[in-house]
C-alpha positions as CSV (number, residue, x, y, z in Angstrom):
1,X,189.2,89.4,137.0
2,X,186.3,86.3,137.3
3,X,184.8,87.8,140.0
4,X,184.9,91.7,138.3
5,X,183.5,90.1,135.0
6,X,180.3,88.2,137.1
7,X,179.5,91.3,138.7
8,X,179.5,92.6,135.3
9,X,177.7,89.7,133.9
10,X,175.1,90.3,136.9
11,X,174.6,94.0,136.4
12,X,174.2,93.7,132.7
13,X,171.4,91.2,133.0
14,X,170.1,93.3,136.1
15,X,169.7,96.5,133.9
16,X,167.9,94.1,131.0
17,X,165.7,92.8,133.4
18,X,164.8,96.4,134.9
19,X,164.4,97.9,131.3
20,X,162.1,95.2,130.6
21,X,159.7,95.5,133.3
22,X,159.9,99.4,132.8
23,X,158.6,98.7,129.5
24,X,156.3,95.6,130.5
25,X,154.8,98.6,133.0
26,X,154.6,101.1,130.4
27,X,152.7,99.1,128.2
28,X,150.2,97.7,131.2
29,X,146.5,99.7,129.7
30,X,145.6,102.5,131.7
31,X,141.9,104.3,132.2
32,X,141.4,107.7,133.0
33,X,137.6,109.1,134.0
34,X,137.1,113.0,133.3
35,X,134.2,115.6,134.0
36,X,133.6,117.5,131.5
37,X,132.4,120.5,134.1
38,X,133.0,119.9,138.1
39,X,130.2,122.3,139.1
40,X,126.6,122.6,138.2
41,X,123.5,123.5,139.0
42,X,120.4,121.3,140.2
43,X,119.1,119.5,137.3
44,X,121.4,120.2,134.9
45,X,123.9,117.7,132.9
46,X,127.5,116.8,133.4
47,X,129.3,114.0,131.2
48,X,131.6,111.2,132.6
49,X,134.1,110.1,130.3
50,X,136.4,107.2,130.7
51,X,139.1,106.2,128.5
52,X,141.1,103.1,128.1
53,X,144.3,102.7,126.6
54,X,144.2,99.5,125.3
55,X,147.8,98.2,123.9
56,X,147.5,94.3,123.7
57,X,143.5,94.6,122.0
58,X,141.9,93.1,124.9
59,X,138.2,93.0,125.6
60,X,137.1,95.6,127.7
61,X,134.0,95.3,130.0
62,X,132.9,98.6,131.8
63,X,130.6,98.8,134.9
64,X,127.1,98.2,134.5
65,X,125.0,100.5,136.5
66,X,121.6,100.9,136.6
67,X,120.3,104.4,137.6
68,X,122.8,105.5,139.8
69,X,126.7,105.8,140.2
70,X,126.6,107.2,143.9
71,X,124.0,107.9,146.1
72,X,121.7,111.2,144.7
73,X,123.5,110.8,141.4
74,X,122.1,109.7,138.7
75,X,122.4,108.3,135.0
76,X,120.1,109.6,132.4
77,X,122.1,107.6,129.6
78,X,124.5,105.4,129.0
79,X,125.8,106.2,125.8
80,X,127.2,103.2,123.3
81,X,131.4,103.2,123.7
82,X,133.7,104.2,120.7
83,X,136.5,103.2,119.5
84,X,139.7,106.2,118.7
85,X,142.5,105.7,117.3
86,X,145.1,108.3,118.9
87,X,148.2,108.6,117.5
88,X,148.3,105.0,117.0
89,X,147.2,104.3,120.2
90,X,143.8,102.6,120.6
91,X,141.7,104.1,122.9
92,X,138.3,102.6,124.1
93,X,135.8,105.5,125.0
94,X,132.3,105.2,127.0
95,X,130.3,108.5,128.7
96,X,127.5,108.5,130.6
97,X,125.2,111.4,131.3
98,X,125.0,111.9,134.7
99,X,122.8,114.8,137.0
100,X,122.0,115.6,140.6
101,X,118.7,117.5,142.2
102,X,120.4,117.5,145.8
103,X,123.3,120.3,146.0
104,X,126.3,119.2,147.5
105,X,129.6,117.5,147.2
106,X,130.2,114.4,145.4
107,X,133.0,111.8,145.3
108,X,133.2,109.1,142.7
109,X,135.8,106.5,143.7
110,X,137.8,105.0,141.0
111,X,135.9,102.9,138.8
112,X,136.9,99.4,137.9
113,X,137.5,98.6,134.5
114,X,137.8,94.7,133.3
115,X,140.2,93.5,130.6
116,X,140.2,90.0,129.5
117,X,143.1,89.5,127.2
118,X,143.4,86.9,124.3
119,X,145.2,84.5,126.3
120,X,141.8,84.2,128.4
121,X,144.0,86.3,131.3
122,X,141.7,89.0,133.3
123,X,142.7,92.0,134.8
124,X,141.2,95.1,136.3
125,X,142.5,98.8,136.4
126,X,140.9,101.6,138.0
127,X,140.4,105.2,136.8
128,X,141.1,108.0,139.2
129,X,138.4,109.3,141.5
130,X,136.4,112.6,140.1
131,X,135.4,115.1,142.5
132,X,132.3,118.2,141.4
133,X,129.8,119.8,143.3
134,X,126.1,120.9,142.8
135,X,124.5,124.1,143.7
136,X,121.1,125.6,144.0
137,X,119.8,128.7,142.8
138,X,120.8,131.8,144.8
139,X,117.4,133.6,145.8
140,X,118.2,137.1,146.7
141,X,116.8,137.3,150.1
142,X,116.8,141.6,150.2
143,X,113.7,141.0,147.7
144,X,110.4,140.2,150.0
145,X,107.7,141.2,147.6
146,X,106.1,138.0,145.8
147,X,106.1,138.6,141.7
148,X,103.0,137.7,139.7
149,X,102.5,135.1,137.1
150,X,103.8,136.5,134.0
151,X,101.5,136.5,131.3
152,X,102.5,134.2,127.6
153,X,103.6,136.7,125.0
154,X,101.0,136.9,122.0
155,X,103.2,136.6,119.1
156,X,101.4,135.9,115.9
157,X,100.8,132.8,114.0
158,X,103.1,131.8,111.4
159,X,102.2,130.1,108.1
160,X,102.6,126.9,109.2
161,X,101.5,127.5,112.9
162,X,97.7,129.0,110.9
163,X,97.5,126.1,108.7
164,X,97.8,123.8,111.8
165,X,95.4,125.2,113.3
166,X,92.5,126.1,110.7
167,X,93.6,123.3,108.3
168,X,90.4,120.8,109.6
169,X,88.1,123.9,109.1
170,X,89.0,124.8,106.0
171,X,89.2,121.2,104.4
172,X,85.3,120.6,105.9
173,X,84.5,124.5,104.5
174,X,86.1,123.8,100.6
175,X,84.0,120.3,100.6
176,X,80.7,121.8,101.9
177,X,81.3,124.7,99.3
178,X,82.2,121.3,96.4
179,X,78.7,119.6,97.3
180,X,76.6,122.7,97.2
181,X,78.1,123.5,93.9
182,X,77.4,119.8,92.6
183,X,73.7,119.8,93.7
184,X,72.8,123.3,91.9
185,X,74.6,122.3,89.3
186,X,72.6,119.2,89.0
187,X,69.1,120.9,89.8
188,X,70.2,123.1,87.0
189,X,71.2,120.5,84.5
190,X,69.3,117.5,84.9
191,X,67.1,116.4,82.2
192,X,62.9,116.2,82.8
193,X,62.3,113.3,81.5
194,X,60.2,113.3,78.1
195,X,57.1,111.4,78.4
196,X,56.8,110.0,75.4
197,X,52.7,109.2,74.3
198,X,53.2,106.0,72.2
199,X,50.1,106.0,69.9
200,X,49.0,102.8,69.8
201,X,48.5,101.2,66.3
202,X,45.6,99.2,65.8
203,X,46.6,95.6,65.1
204,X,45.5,94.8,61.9
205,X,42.8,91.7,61.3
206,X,44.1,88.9,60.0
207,X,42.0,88.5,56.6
208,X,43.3,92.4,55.9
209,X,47.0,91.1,56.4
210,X,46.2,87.8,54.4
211,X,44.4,89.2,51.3
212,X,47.4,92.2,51.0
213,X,49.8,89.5,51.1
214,X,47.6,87.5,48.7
215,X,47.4,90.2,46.4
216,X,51.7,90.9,46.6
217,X,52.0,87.4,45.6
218,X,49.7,87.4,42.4
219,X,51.2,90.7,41.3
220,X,54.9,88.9,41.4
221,X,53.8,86.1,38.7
222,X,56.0,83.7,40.2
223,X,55.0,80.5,38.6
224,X,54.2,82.3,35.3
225,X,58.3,83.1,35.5
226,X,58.8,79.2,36.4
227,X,59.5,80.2,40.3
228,X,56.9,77.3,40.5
229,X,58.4,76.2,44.1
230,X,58.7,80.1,45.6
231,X,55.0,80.2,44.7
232,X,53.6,77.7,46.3
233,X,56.0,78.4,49.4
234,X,54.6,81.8,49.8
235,X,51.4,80.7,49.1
236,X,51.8,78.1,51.7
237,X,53.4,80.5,54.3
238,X,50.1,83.4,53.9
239,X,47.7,80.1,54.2
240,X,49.9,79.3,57.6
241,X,50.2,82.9,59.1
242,X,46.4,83.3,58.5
243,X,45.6,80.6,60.8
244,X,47.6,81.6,63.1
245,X,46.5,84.7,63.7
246,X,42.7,83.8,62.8
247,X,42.5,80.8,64.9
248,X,45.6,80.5,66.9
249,X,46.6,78.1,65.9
250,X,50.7,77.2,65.4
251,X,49.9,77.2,61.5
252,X,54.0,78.2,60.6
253,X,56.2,75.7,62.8
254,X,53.5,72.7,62.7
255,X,53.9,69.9,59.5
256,X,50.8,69.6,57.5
257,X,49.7,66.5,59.2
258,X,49.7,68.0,62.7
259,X,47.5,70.8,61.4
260,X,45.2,68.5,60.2
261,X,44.7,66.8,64.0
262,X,44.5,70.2,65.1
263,X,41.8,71.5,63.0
264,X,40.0,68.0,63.8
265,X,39.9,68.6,67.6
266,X,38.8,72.7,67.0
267,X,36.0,72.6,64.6
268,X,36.9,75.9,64.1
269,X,36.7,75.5,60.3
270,X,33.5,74.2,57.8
271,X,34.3,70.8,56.9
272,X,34.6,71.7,53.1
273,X,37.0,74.7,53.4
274,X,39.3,72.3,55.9
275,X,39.3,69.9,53.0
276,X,40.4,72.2,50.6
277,X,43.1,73.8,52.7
278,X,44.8,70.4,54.1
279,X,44.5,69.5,50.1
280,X,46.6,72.5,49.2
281,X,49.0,72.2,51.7
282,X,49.2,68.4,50.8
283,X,49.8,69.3,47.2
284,X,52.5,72.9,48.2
285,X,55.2,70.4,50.4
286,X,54.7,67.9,47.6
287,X,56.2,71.1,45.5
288,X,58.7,71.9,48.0
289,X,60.2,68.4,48.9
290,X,59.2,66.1,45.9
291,X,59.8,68.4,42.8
292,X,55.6,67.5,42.0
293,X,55.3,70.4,39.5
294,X,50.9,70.9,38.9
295,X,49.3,71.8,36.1
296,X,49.2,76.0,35.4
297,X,45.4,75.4,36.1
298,X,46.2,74.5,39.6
299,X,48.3,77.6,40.3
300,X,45.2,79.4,39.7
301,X,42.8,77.3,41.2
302,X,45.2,77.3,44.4
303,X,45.5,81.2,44.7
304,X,41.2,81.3,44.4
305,X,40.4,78.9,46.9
306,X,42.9,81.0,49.2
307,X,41.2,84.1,48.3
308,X,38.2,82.3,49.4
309,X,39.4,80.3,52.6
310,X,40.0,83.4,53.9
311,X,36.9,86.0,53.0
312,X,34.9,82.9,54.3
313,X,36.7,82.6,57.6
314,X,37.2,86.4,58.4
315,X,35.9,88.0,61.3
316,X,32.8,90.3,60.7
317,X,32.9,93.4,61.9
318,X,30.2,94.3,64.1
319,X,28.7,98.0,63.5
320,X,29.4,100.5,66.1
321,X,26.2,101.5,68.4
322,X,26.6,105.3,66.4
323,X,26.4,103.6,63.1
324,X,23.5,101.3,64.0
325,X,21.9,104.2,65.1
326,X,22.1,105.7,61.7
327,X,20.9,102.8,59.8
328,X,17.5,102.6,62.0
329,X,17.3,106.5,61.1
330,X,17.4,105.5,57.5
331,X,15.2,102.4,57.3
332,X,12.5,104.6,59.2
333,X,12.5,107.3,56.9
334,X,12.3,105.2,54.2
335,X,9.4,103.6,55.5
């Protein structure tokens, strides 16, 4: 009965040990490598697929080739590998493009495909092999006779295809048509421009402005209203302009005293009528910056000897040659 119930024991752990490898096995990834056509033509494409089954999520590292997988084979693009998940399963995918221009027969070998597990463990599995051929064009020999070039079919333009083409010339045309248009309408538009004849006004001599201004200021009656100071301002101010523009002299922004130096260095001026004017212009800022009020004989006195600064100091006018002419006529007939 011991020995029955060991052989028992044995076969028992025998079966457990078996069942576990079978499973061990059936989990171990597998890869797989598939055409998607086995025969082509010259030049045209085929896709290699491989696919990993990858149970335990370990890395996977495919082959690294550079332009070709065999001889006279070779790799357009290597295309970026995805990740599918299948029924639970997890499948690692990469393709690569692959074409031939020599027609034959061609045998990939299985390819070796790298896992590295978590626990740092490597491993490599292989795909199958593939098998595909390539083929040339069949030229029918039974036709000799050489063809010629076949003309290109003369469709017409489409939209797009006319604006493509005539777009620059019509863009140049519309702005050559937009600065023609903007010059006429300039020549047509513009404004000549309007001479304008300025007459020129004689500038009036300065005893004709003085006496005017001489004449305003007796009219007003400013003193006689008790506007002492405003009249002997304005009077002060006529006195000043006068010079100015008789003699030149800065009359309206110079102080009494300074007026007097000038008219000392000039000698533009008879000694009396400089007297008089430096003793009215003494008296008018006495007026103005004192308070001195003078006598109402003064006021008139004042305005007189302005009246007569200036008809004494005015330019005389010389005759013209026409009217000196004239008076010789007279004075000889009258003789």
């Amino acid at each position: 009965m011991r020995i029955i119930s060991k052989i028992f024991l044995l076969l028992l752990i025998s079966m457990f040990v078996v069942k576990s490898h079978a499973q061990t096995s059936l989990r171990m990834p597998q890869a797989k490598a598939d055409l998607d056509t086995t025969l082509l033509l010259i030049g045209d494409h085929v896709t290699l697929q491989i696919d990993v089954e990858n149970y335990d999520s370990a890395f996977v590292q495919f082959p690294v080739y550079t332009d070709t997988i065999i001889k006279n084979v070779e790799i357009l693009k290597d295309l970026p590998f995805d990740t599918i998940d299948d029924n639970g399963r997890s499948i690692i995918r990469k393709r690569y493009v692959l074409t031939s221009f020599d027609s034959g027969y061609y045998y990939i070998n299985p390819i070796a495909v790298m896992l590295r597990h978590k626990s740092n463990a490597v491993d490599t599995i292989y795909t199958n092999p593939l098998f595909f051929g390539v083929q040339t064009i069949q030229i029918d020999s039974a036709e000799t006779r050489v063809a010629d070039i076949k003309l290109p079919l003369d469709t017409p333009l489409t939209i797009k295809e006319f604006f493509q083409e005539y777009m620059p010339y019509l863009i140049i045309i519309v702005i050559a048509l937009i600065i023609v248009f903007l010059v006429l309408w300039f020549l047509k538009n513009r404004k000549k421009k309007i001479v304008e004849i300025v007459e020129e006004i004689p500038k009036e001599e300065a005893h004709v402005v003085a006496l005017r201004e001489l004449d305003l200021l007796s009219e007003k009656k400013y003193w006689q209203k008790g506007q002492v100071k405003d009249y002997y301002s304005k009077l002060s101010e006529i006195l000043r302009r006068y010079l100015e523009l008789r003699f030149e002299i800065m009359a309206l922004e110079s102080s009494t005293t300074d007026i007097s130096q000038i008219l000392k260095v000039k000698k533009v001026i008879e000694k009396e009528l400089q007297t008089k004017l430096l003793e009215f212009l003494e008296t008018a800022d006495l007026v103005k910056f004192a308070k001195f009020e003078p006598l109402a004989s003064e006021h008139i006195k004042y305005l007189e000897q302005a009246y007569d600064f200036v008809l004494k100091t005015k330019i005389e006018a010389i005759p013209e040659p026409e009217e000196v002419d004239s008076q010789n006529d007279e004075s000889i007939k009258s003789n």
